[in-house]
N, C-alpha and C positions, 0 to 999 in steps of 0.2 A: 488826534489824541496821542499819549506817549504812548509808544509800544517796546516790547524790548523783548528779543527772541534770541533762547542760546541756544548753544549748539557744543558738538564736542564731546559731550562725555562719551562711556563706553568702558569695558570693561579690561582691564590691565592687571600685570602680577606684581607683587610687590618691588619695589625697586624701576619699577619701570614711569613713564609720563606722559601725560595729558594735556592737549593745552585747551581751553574752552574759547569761547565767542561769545560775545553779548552784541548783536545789532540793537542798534538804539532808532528810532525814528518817530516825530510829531513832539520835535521840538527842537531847539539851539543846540548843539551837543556839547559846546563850551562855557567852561563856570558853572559846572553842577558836581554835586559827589554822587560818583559812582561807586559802585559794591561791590562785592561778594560774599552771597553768606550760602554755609552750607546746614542740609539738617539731616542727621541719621532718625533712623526709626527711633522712637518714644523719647527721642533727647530733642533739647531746644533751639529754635535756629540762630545761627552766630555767626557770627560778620567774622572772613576770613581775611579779607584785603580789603583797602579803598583808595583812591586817589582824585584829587580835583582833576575834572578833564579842562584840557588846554593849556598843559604840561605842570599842573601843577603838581605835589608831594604824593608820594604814596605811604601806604601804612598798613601794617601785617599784625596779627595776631598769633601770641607767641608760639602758638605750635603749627606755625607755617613757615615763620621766617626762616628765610636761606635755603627753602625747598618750591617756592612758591612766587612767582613774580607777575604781577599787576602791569599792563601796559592799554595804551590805548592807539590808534588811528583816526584823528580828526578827521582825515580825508574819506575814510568810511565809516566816519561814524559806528565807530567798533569798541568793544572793550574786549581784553582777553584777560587769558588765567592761566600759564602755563604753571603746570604742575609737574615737580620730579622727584624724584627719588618718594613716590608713589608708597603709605602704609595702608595695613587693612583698617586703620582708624580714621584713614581719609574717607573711607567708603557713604558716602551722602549723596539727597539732593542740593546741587546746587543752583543757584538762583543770582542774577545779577537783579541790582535795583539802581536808584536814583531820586534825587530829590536835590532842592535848592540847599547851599551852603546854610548854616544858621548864622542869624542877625550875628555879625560881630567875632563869630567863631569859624574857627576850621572843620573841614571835612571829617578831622579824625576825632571831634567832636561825635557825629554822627554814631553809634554804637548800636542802636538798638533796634530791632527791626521797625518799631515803631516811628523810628524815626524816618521813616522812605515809605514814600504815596505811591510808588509806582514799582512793578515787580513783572519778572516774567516768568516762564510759565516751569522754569527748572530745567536742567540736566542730570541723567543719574550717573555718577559716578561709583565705579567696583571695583576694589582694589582688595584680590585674592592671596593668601600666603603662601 
């Protein structure tokens, strides 16, 4: 079955950067969207990055871009998230996910946690002032 285990977080001062890990395995790891969404205490969870794995586009949500880069490793079946220039408003669980592209659509389709059947089990991320 799909599994997906991250890794990574930890806690940093502002200004400083993270990079996370998503092992993906119990499945293709090529032509799916992959994710990241992060969720603070009592706020909602929100997809921070995504890109089609097996090189396909990535895509940021606007209060990541150009701090925050999406990449993946076919060869280990990995996804990452480096994270920099680190605020205390980054401070969340993060969670990678995955699911099949939609009929006829793009990855960056994909927005809503409901949109992804498979999750893992989170990283906390702590970013101090």
């Amino acid at each position: 079955q799909v599994q997906l285990v991250e890794s990574g977080g930890g806690s940093v001062q502002a200004g400083g950067s993270l990079k996370l890990s998503c092992l993906a395995s119990g499945y293709d790891f090529t032509g799916y969207c992959m994710a990241w969404f992060r969720q603070a205490p009592g706020q909602a969870r929100e997809k921070v990055a995504g890109l089609t794995t097996g090189g396909g586009s990535t895509h940021y949500a606007g209060s990541v871009k150009g701090r925050f880069t999406i990449s993946e490793d076919v060869a280990k079946n990995t996804l990452y998230l480096q994270m920099d220039s680190l605020k205390p408003e980054d401070t969340a669980l993060y969670y990678c996910a995955v699911d099949r592209p939609p009929y006829g659509g793009a990855c960056e389709h994909l927005s809503q946690p409901s949109d992804f059947g498979h999750w893992g089990q989170g990283t906390q991320v702590t970013v101090s002032s």
